[in-house]
C-alpha positions in Angstrom: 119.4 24.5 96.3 122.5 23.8 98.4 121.9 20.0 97.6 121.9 21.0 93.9 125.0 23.0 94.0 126.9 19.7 95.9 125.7 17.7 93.4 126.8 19.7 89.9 130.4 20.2 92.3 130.5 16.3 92.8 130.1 15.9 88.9 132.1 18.6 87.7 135.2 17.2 90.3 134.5 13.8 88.2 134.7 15.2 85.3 138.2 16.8 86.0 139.3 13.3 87.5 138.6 11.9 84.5 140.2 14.3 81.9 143.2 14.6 84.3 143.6 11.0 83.9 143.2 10.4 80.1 146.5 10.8 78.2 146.6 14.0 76.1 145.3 12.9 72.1 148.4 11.8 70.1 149.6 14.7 67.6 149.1 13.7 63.7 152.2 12.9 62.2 152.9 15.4 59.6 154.7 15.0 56.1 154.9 17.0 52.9 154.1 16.8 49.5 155.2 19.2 46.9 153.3 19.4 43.4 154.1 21.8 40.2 150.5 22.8 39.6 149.2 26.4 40.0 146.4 29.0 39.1 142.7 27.2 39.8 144.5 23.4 39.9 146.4 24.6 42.8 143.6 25.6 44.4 141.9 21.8 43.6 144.8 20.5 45.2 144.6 22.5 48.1 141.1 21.5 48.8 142.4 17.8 48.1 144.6 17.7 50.7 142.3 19.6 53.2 139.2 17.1 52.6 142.5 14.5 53.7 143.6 16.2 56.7 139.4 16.6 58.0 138.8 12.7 57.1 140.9 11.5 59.8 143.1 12.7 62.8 146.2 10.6 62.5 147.9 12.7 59.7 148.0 16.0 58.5 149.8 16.5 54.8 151.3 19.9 53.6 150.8 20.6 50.0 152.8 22.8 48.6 153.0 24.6 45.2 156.3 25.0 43.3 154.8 26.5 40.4 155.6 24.4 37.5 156.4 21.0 36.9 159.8 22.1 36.0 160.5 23.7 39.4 158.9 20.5 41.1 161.8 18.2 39.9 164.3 20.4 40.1 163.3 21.4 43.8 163.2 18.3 45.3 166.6 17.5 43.2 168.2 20.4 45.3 166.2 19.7 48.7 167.2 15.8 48.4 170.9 16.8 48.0 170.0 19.0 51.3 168.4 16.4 53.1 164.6 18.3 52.9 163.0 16.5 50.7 159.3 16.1 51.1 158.0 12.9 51.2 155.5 12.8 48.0 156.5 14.8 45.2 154.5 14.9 41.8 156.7 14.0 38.6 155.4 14.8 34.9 155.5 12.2 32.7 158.6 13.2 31.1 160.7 13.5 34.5 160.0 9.4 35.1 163.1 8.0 33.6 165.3 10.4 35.5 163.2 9.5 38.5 163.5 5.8 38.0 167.2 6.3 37.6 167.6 8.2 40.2 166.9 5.9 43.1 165.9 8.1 45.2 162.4 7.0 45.5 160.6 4.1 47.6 158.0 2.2 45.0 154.6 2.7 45.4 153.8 -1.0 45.0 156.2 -1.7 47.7 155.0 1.4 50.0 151.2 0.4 50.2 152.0 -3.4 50.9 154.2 -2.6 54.0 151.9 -0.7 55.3 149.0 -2.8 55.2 146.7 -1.4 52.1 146.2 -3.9 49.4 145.7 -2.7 46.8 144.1 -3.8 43.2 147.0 -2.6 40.7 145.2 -4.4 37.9 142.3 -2.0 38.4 144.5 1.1 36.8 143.5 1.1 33.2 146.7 -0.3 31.6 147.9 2.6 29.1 148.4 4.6 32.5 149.9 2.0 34.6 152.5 0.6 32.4 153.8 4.0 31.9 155.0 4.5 35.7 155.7 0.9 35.6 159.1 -1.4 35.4 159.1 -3.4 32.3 158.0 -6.3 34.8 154.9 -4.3 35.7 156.2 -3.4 39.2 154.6 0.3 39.8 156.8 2.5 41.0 154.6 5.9 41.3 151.3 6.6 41.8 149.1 7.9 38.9 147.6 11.2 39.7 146.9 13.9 37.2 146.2 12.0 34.0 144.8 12.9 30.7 145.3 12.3 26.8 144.6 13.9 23.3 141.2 14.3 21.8 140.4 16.2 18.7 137.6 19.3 19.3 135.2 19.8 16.6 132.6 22.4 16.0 129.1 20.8 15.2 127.3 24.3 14.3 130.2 24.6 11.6 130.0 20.6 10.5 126.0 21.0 9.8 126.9 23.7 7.5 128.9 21.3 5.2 126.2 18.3 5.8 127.8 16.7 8.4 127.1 15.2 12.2 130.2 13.7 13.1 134.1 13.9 13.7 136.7 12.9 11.1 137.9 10.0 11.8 140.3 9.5 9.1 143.4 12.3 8.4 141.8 11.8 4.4 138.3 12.6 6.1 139.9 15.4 7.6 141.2 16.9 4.8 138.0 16.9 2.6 136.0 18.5 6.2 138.6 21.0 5.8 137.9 21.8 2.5 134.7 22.0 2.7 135.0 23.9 5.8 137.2 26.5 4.0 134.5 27.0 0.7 131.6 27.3 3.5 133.7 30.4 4.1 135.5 29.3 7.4 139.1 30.7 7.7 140.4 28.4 9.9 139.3 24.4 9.6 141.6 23.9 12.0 144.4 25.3 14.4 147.7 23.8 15.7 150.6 24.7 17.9 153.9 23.7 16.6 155.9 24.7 19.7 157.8 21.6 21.7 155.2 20.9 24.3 152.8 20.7 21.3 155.4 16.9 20.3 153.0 15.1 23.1 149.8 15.4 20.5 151.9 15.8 17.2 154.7 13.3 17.7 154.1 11.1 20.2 149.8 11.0 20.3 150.4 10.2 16.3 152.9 7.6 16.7 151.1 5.8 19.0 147.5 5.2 18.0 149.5 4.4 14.7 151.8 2.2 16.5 155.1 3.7 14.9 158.3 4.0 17.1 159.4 7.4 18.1 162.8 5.9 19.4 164.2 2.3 18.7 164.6 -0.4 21.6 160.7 -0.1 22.2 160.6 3.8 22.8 163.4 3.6 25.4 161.8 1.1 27.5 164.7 -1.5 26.7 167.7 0.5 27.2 169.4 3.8 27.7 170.8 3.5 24.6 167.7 3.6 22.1 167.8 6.5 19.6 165.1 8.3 17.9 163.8 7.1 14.7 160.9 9.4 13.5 162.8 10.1 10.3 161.8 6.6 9.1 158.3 6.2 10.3 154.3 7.3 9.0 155.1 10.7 11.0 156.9 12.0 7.3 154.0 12.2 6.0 151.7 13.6 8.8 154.0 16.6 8.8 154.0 16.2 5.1 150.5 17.0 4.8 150.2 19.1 8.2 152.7 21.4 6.1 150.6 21.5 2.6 147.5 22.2 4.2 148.8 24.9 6.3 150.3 26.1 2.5 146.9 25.7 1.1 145.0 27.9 3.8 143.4 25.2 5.9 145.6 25.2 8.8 146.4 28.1 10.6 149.1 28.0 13.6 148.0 29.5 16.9 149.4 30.1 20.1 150.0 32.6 22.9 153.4 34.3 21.3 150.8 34.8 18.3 147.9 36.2 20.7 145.6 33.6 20.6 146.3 30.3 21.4 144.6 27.1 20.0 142.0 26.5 23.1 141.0 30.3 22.8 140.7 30.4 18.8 138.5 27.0 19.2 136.7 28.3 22.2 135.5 31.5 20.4 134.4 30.0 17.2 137.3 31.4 15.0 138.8 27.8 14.4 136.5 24.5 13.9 139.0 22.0 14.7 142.1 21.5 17.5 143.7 18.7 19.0 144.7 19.6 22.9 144.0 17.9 26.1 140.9 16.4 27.7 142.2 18.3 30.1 141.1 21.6 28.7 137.5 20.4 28.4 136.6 22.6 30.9 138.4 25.4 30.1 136.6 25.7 27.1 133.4 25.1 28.5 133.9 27.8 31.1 135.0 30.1 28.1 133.3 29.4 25.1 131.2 31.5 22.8 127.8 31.7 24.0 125.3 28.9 22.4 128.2 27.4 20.5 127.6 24.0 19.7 131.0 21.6 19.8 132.0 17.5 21.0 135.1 15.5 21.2 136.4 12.5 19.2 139.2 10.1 19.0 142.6 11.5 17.2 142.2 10.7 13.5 144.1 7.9 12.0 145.2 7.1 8.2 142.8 5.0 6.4 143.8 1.4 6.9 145.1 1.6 10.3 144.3 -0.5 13.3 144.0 2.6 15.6 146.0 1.7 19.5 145.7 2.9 22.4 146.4 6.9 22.7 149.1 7.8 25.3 148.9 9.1 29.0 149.8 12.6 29.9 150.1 14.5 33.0 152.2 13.5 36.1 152.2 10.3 38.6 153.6 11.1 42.6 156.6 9.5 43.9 157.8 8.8 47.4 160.8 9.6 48.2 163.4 7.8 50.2 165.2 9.0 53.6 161.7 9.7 55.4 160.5 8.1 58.7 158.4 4.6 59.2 155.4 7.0 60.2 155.7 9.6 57.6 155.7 6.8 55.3 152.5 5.5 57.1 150.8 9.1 56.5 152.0 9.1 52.7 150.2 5.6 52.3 147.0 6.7 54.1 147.3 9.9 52.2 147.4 7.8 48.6 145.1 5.7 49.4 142.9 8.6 49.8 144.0 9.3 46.6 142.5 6.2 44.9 139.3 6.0 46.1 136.4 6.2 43.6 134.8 9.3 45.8 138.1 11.4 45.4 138.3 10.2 41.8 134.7 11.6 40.9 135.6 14.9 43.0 139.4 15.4 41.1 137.7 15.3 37.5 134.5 17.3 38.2 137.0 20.1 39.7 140.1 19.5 37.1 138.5 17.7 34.0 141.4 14.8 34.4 140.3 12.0 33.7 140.1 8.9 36.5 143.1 6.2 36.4 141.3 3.6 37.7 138.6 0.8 36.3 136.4 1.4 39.8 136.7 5.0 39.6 135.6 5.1 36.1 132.5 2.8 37.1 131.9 5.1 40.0 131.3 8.1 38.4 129.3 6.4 34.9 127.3 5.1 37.6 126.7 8.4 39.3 125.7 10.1 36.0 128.7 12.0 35.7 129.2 11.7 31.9 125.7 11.9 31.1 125.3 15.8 30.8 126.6 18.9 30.0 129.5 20.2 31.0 131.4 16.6 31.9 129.4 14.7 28.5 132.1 13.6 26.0 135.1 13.3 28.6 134.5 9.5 28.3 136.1 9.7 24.9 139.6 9.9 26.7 138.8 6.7 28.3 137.7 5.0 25.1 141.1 6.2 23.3 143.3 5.2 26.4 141.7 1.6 26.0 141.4 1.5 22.6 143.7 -1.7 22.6 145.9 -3.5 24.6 148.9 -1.4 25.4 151.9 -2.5 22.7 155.9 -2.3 23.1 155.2 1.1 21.2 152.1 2.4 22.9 153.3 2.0 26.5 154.8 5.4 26.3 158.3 7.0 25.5 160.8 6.6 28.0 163.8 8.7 26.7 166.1 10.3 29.1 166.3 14.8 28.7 162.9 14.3 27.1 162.1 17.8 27.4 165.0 18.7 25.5 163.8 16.5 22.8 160.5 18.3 22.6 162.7 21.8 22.5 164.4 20.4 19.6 161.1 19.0 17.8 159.4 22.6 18.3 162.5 24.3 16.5 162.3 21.9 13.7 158.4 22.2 13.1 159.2 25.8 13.4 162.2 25.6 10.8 159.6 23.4 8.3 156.8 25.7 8.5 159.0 28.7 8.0 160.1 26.8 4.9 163.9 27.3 5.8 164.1 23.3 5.7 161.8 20.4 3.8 159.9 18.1 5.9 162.5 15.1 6.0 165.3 17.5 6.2 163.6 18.9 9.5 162.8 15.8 11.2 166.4 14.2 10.3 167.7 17.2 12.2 165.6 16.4 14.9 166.7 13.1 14.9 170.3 14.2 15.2 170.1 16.8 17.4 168.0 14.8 19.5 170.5 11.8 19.5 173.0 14.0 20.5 171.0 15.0 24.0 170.6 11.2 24.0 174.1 10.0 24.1 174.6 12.4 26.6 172.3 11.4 28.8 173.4 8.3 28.4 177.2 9.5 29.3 175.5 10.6 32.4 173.9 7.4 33.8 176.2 5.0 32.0 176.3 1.7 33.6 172.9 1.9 34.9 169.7 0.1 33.6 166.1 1.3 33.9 164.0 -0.8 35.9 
């Protein structure tokens, strides 16, 4: 026994030797990322950044909610001018020209090559790079949450009128309504008219018809571009959005109204919306029981070539003034990001789509599309690529953007109240609108977008 009790002391002195002698394990550099998402995506991020921090012990990121986009930007404006600034922040897609102007950002492109990740930039499907891109192609944020518009149609109420598809023309649409409306349906379809409804009215139409909302290429070619819906095919979308809300087909719906669009589609009281992939699963999480519904491209006007739909949502930026290893955490953390696994587990737990070629493969190839409740998302992917990004369909790069959106939403409102006609409406909002622009421009003159 005593020869026992020598021989565990011998190896438990060892043992001390040896863990006296190591050097104590290196503490992960730690860094911060802000976002403006809350509720359940909040909670997705969370687990995000978590799954991160367990997959490796160099770095541990912070995520933190700021509640809304809004708050996001203007957060980091106040904690840059501090000196606090985190060093990834996510940007909606309306905040990019400020932050390209703003040069307070290190470029993404630039970011992952100094610190050893190569990575395939051609592999982001184009109609979501080139928004976040210079007009070289340089990317200068990282796309994260990304989505586009689809239209939602109900298939129990299209069998009832003899039919097994979508619309995919605005004149198809209008007879489907009809129809809908004599099958004794009281609302073929809902919209929302307010100014964050301008991304699937305004610009979602303007694109996949390849029509300008602003001159010099949508912004993209200088501060100075000016709106120009008054003289484009968008007349006469409102035209007709406006005489078949008159005639009964259309009904507006929204939250000030007590139901918004998603819930009147969800529960079977409207047949027809346009809204975000995004709220894919929303709907399938609260839809009327046994309801049977799909998704399908935006319709076009007979004749057209149908482009590319536009991105939504919000890329993340780095931010400058941070040290060479927080930057080395931010990288790690983004490359994260991009990875086909992390792609597959963002939409299943979101219902955003995947920015990238490989993640797209990844989760086809997993079986991800191929049943209920993720079958139909691929549609967004189809209308993202449905051509080759144009100067028009790259996106709409105008500074105060959200302003212009306020304005658009107090227009429609004027039209549909029928305090103003259709043109008269949208020349307003191409004056009023202007007016934000030149000011804006005031603001940054002398400087170029890169």
């Amino acid at each position: 026994m005593s020869k026992l009790k020598n021989c565990i002391s011998a190896v438990a002195a060892g043992v001390m030797s040896v863990a006296l002698a190591l050097p104590a394990a290196a503490a992960p550099t730690k860094f911060d990322f802000w976002f403006g998402l809350s509720g359940d995506l909040e909670r997705v991020v969370q687990t995000l950044c978590k799954n991160f921090n367990e997959s490796q012990k160099d770095y541990e990121v912070s995520c933190v909610s700021q509640g809304n986009y809004d708050a996001a930007l203007q957060n980091t404006i106040a904690a840059f001018r501090a000196g606090k600034q985190p060093a990834i922040v996510q940007v909606y897609d309306v905040g990019t020209a400020t932050m390209m102007l703003s040069g307070a950002y290190y470029p993404v492109s630039k970011l992952m090559s100094e610190n050893g990740y190569k990575v395939k930039w051609d592999d982001y499907f184009p109609g979501i790079a080139r928004y976040y891109a210079t007009s070289k192609g340089e990317l200068l944020s990282f796309p994260f949450n990304s989505s586009t518009a689809l239209l939602y149609w109900n298939k129990d109420a299209f069998a009832k009128i003899g039919k097994t598809a979508a619309p995919k023309t605005w004149e198809e649409a209008a007879e489907d309504m009809k129809a809908l409306k004599g099958a004794g349906y009281d609302c073929p379809m809902a919209i929302n008219i307010s100014g964050n409804e301008s991304w699937q009215l305004m610009e979602q139409f303007s694109a996949i018809h390849d029509q300008p909302v602003a001159t010099k290429n949508n912004g993209y070619d200088g501060l100075d571009a000016r709106l120009t819906v008054n003289k484009t095919k968008f007349v006469k979308y409102v035209t007709d959005l406006k005489s078949w809300y008159d005639q009964g087909l259309i009904k507006i719906k929204s939250k000030d109204l007590g139901q918004d669009m998603v819930q009147a589609f969800a529960s079977g009281d409207c047949q027809m919306i346009m809204t975000s992939v995004g709220d894919h699963g929303s709907i399938t999480k609260t839809q009327k029981a046994g309801m049977a519904w799909d998704v399908a491209e935006l319709p076009v006007y007979a004749g057209t070539e149908r482009k590319n739909s536009l991105v939504g949502g919000a890329s993340l930026w780095v931010l400058s003034g941070k040290s060479a290893d927080e930057y080395k955490g931010a990288a790690a953390f983004l490359d994260f990001i991009g990875k086909p696994e992390t792609a597959l587990f963002w939409s299943t737990n979101t219902g955003y789509i995947p920015v990238k070629k490989s993640g797209f493969d990844f989760m086809k190839s997993s079986g991800f599309y191929d049943k209920a409740p993720y079958k139909g998302r691929e549609v967004a992917i189809a209308s993202l690529t449905a051509s080759e990004p144009t100067p028009i369909t790259r996106g709409v790069r105008l500074g105060s953007f959200t302003q212009i959106r306020a304005e658009f939403g107090n227009q429609m409102q004027a039209i549909f109240a029928n305090k103003v006609s259709v043109q008269e409406g949208i020349d307003n909002l191409v004056k009023n609108g202007d007016a934000v622009l030149d000011r804006f421009e005031a603001t940054y003159k002398g400087k170029q977008l890169p």
